[in-house]
Wavefront OBJ file of the C-alpha trace (Angstrom):
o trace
v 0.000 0.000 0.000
v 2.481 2.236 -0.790
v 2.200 5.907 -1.453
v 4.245 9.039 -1.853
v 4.051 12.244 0.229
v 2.405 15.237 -1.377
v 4.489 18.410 -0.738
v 3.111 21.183 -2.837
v 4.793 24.648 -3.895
v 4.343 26.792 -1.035
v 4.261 24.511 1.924
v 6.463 23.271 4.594
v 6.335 19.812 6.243
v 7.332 19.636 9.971
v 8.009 15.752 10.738
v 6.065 15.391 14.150
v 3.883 13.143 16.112
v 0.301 14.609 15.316
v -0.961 11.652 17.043
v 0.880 13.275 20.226
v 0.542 16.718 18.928
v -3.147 17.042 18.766
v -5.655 15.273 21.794
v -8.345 17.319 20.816
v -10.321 18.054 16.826
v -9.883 21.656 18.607
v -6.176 21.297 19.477
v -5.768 19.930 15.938
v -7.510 23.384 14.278
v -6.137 25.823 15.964
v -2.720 24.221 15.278
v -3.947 24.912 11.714
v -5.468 28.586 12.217
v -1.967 29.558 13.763
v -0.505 27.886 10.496
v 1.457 25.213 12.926
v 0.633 22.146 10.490
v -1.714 21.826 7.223
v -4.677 19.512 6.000
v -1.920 18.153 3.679
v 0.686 17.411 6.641
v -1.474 16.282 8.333
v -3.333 13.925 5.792
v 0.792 13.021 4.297
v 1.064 11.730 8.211
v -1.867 9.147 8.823
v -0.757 7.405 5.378
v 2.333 7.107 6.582
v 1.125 5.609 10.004
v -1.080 3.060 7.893
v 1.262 2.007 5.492
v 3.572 1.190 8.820
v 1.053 -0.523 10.089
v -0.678 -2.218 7.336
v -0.576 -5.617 9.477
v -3.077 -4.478 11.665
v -5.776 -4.640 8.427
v -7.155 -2.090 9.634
v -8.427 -0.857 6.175
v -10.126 -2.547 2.908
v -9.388 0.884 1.091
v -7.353 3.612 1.047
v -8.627 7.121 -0.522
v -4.858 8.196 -0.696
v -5.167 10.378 -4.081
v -8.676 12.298 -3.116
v -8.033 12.689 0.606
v -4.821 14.613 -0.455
v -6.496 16.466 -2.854
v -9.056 17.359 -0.268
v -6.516 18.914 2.209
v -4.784 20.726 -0.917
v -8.062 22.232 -1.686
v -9.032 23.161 2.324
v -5.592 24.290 2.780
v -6.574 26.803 0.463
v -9.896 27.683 1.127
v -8.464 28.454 4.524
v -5.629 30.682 3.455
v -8.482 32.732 1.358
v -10.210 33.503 4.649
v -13.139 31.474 4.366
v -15.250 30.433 7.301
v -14.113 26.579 7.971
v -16.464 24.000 8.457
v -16.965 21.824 11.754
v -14.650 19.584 10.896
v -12.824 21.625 9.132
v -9.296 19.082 7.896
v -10.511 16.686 10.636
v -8.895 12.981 8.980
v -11.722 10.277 9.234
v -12.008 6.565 8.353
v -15.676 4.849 7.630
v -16.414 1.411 8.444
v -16.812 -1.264 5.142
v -20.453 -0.943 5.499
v -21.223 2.844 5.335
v -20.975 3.699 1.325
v -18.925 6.416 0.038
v -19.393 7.355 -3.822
v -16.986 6.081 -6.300
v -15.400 3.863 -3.381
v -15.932 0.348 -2.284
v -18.334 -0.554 -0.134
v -18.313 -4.479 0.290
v -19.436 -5.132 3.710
v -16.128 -7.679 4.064
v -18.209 -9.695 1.936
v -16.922 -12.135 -1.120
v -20.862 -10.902 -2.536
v -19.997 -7.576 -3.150
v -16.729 -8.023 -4.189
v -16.089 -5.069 -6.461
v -19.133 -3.147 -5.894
v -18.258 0.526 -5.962
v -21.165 2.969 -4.432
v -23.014 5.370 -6.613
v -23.830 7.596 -4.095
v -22.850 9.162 -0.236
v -24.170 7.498 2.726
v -25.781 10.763 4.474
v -23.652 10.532 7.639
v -20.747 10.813 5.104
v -22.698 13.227 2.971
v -22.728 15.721 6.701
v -19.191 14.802 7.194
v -18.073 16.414 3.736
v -20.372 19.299 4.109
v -18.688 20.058 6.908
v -15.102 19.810 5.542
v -14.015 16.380 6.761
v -10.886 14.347 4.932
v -12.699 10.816 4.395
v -9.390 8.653 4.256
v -10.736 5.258 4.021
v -12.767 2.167 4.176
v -12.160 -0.169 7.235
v -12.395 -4.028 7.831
v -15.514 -5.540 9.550
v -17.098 -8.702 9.923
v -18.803 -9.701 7.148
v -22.466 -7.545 7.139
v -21.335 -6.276 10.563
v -22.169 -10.145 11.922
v -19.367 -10.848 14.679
v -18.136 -9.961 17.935
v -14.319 -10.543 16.892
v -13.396 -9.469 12.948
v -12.801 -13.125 12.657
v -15.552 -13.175 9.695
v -13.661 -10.974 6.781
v -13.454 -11.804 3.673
v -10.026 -9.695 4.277
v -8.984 -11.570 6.837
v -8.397 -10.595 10.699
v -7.701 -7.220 11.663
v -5.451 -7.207 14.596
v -5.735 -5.215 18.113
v -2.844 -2.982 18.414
v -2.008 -2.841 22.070
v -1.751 -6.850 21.720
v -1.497 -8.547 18.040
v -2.522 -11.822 19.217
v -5.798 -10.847 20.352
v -8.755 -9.644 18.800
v -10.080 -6.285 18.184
v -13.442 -6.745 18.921
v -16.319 -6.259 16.443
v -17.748 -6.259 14.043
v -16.801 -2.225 13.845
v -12.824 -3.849 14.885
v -10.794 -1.797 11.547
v -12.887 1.115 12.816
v -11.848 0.717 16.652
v -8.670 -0.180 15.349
v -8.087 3.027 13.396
v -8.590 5.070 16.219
v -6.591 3.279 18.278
v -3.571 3.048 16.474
v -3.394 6.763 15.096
v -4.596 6.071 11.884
v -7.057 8.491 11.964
v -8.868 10.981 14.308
v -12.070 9.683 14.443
v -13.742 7.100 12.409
v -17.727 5.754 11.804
v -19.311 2.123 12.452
v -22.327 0.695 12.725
v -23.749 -0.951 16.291
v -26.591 -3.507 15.860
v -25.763 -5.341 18.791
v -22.596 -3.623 20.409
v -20.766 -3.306 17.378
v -18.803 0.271 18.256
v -18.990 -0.331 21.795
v -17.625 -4.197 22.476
v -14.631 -2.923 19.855
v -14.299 0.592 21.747
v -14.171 -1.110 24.814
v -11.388 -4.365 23.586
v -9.227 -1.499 22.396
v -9.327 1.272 24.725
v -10.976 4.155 23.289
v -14.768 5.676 23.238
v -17.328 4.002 21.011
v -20.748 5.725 21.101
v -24.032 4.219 19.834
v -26.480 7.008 19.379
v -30.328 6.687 20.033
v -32.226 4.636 17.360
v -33.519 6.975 14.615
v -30.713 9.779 16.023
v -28.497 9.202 12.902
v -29.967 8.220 9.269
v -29.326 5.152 7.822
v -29.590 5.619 4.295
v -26.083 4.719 2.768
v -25.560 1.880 5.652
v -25.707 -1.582 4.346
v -28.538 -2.758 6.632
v -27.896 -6.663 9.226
v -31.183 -5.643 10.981
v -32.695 -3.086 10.321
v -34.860 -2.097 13.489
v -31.777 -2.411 15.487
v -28.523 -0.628 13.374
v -27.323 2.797 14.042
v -24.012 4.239 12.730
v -21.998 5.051 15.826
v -18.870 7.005 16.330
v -15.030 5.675 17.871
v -13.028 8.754 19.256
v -10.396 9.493 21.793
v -12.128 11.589 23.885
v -15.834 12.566 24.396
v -15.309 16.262 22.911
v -14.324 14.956 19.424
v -16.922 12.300 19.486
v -20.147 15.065 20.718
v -18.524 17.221 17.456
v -18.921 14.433 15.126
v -22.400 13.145 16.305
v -23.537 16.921 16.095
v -22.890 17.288 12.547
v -24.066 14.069 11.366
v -26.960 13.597 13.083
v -30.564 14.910 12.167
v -33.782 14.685 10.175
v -33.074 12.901 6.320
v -35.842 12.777 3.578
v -34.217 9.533 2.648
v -34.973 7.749 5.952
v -37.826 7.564 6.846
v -36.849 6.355 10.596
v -34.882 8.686 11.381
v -35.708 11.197 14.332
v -37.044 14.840 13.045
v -36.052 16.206 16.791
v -34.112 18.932 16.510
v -30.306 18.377 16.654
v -28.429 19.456 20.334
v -25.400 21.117 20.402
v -23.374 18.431 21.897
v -20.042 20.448 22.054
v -21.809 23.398 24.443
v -24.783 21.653 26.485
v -22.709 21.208 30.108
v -24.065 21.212 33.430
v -20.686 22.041 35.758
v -21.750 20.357 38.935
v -24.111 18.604 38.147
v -25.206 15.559 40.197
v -26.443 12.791 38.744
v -29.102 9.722 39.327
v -27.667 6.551 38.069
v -29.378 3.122 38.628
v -27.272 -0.392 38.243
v -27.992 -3.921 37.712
v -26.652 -6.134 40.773
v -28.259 -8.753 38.138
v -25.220 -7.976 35.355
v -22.201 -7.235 37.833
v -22.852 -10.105 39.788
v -22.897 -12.438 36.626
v -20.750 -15.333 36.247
v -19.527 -14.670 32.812
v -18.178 -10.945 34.184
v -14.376 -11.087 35.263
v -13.752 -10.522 38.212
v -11.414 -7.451 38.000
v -14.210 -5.562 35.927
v -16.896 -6.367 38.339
v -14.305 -4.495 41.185
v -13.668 -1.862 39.065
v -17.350 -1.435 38.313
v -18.043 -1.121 41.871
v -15.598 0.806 42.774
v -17.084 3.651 40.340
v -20.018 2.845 41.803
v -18.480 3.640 45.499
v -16.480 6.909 43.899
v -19.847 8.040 42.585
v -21.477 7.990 45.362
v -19.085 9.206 47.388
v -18.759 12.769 45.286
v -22.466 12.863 46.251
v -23.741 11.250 42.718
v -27.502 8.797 43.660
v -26.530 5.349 42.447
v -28.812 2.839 42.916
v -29.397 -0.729 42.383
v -32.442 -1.683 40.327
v -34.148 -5.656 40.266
v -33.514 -7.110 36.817
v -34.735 -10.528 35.929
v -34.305 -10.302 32.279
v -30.798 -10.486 31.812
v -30.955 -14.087 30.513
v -33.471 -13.294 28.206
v -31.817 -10.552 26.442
v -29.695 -12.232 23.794
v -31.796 -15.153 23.246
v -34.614 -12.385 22.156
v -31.888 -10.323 20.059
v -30.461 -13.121 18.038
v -33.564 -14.433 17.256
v -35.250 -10.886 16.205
v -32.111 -9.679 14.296
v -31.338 -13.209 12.554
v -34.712 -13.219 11.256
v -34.346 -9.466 9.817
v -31.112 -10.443 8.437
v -32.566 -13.340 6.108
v -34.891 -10.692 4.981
v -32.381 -8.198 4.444
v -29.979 -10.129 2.793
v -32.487 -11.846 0.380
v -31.194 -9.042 -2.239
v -28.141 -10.307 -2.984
v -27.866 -13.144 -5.229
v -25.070 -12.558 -7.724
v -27.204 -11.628 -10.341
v -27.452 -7.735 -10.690
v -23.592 -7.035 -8.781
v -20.997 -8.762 -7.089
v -19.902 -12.399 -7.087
v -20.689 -14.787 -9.650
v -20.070 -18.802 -9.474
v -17.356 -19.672 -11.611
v -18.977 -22.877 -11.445
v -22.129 -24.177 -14.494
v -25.186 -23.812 -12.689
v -28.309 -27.162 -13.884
v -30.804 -23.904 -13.691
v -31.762 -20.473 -12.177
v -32.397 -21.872 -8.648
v -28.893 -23.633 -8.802
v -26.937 -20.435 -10.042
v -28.645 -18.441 -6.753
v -27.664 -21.160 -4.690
v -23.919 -21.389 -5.586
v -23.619 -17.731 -5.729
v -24.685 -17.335 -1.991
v -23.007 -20.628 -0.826
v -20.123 -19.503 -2.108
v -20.655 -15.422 -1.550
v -21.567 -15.516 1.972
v -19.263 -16.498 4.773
v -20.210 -19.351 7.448
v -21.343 -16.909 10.173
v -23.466 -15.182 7.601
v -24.598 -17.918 6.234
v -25.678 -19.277 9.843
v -27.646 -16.072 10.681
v -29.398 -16.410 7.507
v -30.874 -20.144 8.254
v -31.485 -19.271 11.753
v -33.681 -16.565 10.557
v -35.497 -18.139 8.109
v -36.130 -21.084 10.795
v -37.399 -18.775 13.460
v -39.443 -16.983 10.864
v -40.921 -20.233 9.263
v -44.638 -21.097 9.762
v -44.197 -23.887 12.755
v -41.160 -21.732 15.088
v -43.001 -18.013 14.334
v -45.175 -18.037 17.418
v -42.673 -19.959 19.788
v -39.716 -17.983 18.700
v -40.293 -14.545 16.985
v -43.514 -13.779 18.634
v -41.658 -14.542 22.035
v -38.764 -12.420 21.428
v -40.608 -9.865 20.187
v -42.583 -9.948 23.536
v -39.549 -9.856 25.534
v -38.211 -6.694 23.596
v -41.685 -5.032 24.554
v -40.563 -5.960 28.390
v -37.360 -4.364 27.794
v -38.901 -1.089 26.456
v -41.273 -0.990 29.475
v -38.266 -1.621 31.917
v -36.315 1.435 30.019
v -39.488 3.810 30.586
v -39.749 2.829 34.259
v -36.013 3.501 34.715
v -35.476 6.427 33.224
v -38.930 8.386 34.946
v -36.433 8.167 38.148
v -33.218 7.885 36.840
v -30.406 10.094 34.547
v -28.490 6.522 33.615
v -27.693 3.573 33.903
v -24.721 1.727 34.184
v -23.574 -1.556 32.766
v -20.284 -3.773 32.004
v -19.710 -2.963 27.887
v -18.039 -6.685 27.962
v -17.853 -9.410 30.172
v -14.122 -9.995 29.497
v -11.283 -8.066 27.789
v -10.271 -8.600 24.529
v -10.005 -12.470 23.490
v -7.082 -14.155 21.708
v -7.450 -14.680 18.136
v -9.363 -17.969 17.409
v -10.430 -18.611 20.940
v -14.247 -18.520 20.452
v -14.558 -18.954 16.678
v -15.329 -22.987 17.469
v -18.112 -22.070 19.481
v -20.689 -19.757 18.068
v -22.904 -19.909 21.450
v -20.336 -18.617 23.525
v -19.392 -15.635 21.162
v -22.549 -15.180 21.499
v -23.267 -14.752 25.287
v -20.434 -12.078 24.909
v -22.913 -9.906 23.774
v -25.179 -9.608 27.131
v -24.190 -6.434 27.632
v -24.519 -4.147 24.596
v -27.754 -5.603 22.822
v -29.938 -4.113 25.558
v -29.509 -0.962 24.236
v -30.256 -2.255 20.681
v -33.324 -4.067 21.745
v -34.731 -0.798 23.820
v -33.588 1.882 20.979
v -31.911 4.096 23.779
v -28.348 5.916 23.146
v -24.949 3.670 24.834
v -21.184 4.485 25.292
v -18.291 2.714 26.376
v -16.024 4.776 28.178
v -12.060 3.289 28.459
v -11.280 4.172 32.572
v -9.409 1.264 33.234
v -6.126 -1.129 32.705
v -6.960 -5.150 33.399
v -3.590 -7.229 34.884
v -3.897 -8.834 31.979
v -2.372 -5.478 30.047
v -5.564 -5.123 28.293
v -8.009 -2.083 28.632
v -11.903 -2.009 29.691
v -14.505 0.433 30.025
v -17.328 0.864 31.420
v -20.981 1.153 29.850
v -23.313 4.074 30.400
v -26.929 3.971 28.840
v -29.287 6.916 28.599
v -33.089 7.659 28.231
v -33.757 7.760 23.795
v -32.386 11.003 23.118
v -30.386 12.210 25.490
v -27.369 11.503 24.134
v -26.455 14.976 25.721
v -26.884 14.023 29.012
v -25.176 10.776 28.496
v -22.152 12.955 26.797
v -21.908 14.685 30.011
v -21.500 11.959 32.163
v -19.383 10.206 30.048
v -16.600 13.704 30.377
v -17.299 13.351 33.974
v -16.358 10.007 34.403
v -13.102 10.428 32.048
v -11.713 12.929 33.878
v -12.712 12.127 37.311
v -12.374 8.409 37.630
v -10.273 7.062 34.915
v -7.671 4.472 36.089
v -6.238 3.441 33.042
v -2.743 4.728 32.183
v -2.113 6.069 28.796
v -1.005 2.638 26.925
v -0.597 3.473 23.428
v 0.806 6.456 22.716
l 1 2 3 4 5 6 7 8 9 10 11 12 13 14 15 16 17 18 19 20 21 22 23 24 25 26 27 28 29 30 31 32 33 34 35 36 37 38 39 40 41 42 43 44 45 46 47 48 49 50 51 52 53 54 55 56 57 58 59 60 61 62 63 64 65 66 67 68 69 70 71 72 73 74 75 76 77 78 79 80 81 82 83 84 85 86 87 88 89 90 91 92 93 94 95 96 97 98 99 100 101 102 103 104 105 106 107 108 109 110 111 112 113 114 115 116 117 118 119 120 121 122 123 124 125 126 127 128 129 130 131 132 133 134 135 136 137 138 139 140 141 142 143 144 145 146 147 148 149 150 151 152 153 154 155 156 157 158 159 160 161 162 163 164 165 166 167 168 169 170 171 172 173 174 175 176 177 178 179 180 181 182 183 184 185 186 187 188 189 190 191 192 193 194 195 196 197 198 199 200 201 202 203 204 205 206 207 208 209 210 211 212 213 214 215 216 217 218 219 220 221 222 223 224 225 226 227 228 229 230 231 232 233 234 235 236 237 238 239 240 241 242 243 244 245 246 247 248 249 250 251 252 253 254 255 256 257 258 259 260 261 262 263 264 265 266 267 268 269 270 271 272 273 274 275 276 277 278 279 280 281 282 283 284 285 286 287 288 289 290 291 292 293 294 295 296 297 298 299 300 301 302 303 304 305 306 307 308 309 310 311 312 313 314 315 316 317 318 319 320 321 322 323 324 325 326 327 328 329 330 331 332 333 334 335 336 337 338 339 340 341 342 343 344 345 346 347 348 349 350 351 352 353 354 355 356 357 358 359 360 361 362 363 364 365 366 367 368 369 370 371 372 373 374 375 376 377 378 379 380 381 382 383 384 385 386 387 388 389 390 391 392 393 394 395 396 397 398 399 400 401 402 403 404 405 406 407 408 409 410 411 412 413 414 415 416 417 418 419 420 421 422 423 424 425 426 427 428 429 430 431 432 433 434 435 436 437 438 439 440 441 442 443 444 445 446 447 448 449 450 451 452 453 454 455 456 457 458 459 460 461 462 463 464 465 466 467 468 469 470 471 472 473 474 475 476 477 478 479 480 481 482 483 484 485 486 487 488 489 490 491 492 493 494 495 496 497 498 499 500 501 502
């Protein structure tokens, strides 16, 4: 993946750490107000960093050529005075699921090989509008199914704090980017935990906004009552910025919220004390380490102690939870992915099909991965005509609990706090044997999913193991302000974890 740097007349490269240099999207553009660094430095920089770390597989694309071109051309607009956007030169990466026009967009799926998108995803649309450098396309499990990035058709990416162990998923080259300075901030999608689990496996924020909060036209849809493009940052600032501009009302979703937008970046209540409930339920769970479960509660204890209300709240549908999600999102999944048969795009047997029937068959045996592929039959099972009522009528009934349970909550409540994982990050290969237990990984994060409301993993602390883990904070369906708030709070109040990357 080589490239060369782009030095035009008139400009001067300083060699530096930008990584280092600039904590903050702020930092970063007042370093280029003052005339410190460029868009084109900068830009010349994260290549460099990916092409050095290239074995991470991080990225299915790299938008070398136009992301240079971009940071020529606001380099300029700059010089000429013009007001800058939000995010004005701010270097971003989108997850392999999220299209971008005239790029890629796959889904880490042999059935798409070679499909380029016509048109912007609207998140990516907002992010261009408002003078972001898009810099490229990042690995995923295939159609965002996976709790590991074990299920590429590109093949593992690898966490960077620890190569032999997964990066979490399936938003893991997203989480991935972030974490190893290979951009500032980059997009995935959460249907089930997807930004968080990876946020939380590699140490850095991963927010999953309320349902409806972001559109979804442009997102390659797993489930489609349940996705949400969510954001992976290094701090909460930078993350509020981005979900600012690319949130809002979109004539070409017709789910999507029409509240008005917040602005994230200046809603703050110094002070401010806060009513948090808990689930003794999920931090007294077997699957939770140990040494999360103590950290947990000691929050809890620190929390209380600055004169915070936490509170423990009865849950008895913890076991229930991703029984009812795999069976409601498996069966949307063999709906969604119905479309894609070879025929109109993407991969084609090489093989001589008997008839029509046969040539759809081979294309999707052979197009689809195995964890795709199992989704897909265990959603056309539950939604058959004998399992409907004992499976997705059930599950649907327990999601209805959930929603009720959120309501009740949040009348006396500001939040809610959770494990984001019940372990830290896993060594590659560990689980891939047993799709059950990958699985139960996921009891956690797919509450959130299941109820529609707004979720962030915050990184506060260092396991013995070496490895990093958060913590999980949940808010009422658009609050993400609120939750935003708390999430600062907690980062620079009570995070433990030393600084392990940079």
């Amino acid at each position: 993946m080589a490239f060369k740097p782009f030095t035009p007349a008139g400009f001067i490269i300083t060699i530096v750490n930008l990584h280092t240099l600039f904590d903050t999207i702020s930092a970063y553009q007042a370093q280029l107000a003052s005339g410190d660094t460029t868009c084109v430095a900068t830009v010349n920089y994260f290549l460099e960093r990916i092409q050095q770390q290239q074995h991470l597989n991080a990225f299915t694309e790299i938008y070398a050529e136009e992301a240079l071109s971009r940071a020529l051309l606001l380099d300029e607009k700059r010089k000429s005075g013009e007001v800058p956007g939000k995010l004005h030169g701010v270097v971003m990466a989108i997850k392999d699921v999220i299209c971008c026009r005239d790029h890629k967009v796959t889904a880490a799926s042999k059935i798409l090989e070679g499909f380029v998108s016509v048109y912007n995803a609207t998140a990516v649309q907002k992010l261009l509008d408002e003078e972001a450098i898009i810099i490229g396309s990042c690995n995923c499990d295939e159609f965002a199914m996976g709790s590991s990035n074990e299920n590429s058709t590109y093949g593992n990416v690898l966490n960077a704090l620890d190569e032999t162990k997964v990066p979490g998923g399936s938003s893991g080259g997203s989480a991935v980017a972030v974490q190893a300075g290979l951009c500032m901030v980059s997009l995935g999608s959460d249907t089930g935990g997807s930004v968080r689990q990876p946020a939380d496996f590699c140490g850095i924020i991963g927010l999953k906004p309320s349902y409806g909060r972001i559109s979804r036209y442009g997102l390659i849809a797993y489930a489609s009552s349940f996705d949400q493009i969510g954001i992976f940052g290094n701090n909460v600032p930078d993350v509020a910025l981005t979900l600012e501009v690319i949130a809002g009302a979109d004539d070409y979703d017709s789910t999507v919220s029409q509240n008005p937008v917040p602005a994230y970046t200046l809603e703050k209540e110094p002070g401010k004390k806060f009513r948090i409930a808990f689930f003794e339920e999920a931090i007294r769970h077997p699957s939770l380490d140990r040494e999360i479960a103590s950290a947990i509660n000691t929050t809890i204890k620190a929390l209380t102690d600055d004169g915070h209300t936490v509170e423990a709240v009865p849950f008895d549908l913890l076991d229930y939870i991703v029984p009812a999600y795999y069976v409601l999102t498996t069966a949307e999944a063999s709906s969604n992915l119905s479309r894609y048969d070879g025929i109109r795009y993407g991969y084609k047997t090489a093989k001589q099909p008997q008839d029509l029937d046969h040539f759809y068959k081979l294309n999707r045996s052979e197009g689809f991965g195995k964890e795709v592929q199992r989704r897909i039959m265990l959603g056309t099972f539950v939604l058959s005509a004998g399992y409907y009522d004992a499976y997705f009528s059930k599950a649907q009934q327990v999601r209805r609990l959930l929603v009720n349970k959120v309501d009740d909550i949040f009348n006396q409540y500001d939040a809610l706090i959770l494990p984001t994982a019940p372990t830290t990050a896993f060594t590659i290969g560990e689980k891939t044997s047993d799709p059950i237990e990958m699985y139960i990984a996921d009891i956690y994060t797919v509450f959130a999913n299941l109820t529609g409301i707004p979720g962030i993993s915050v990184p506060l602390f260092k396991h013995s193991n070496g490895m990093p883990f958060g913590l999980q904070l949940l808010t009422d369906k658009f609050t993400e302000s609120t939750l935003l708030q708390l999430a600062e709070l907690l980062m620079q109040q009570y995070s433990t974890q030393a600084t392990i990357l940079k």
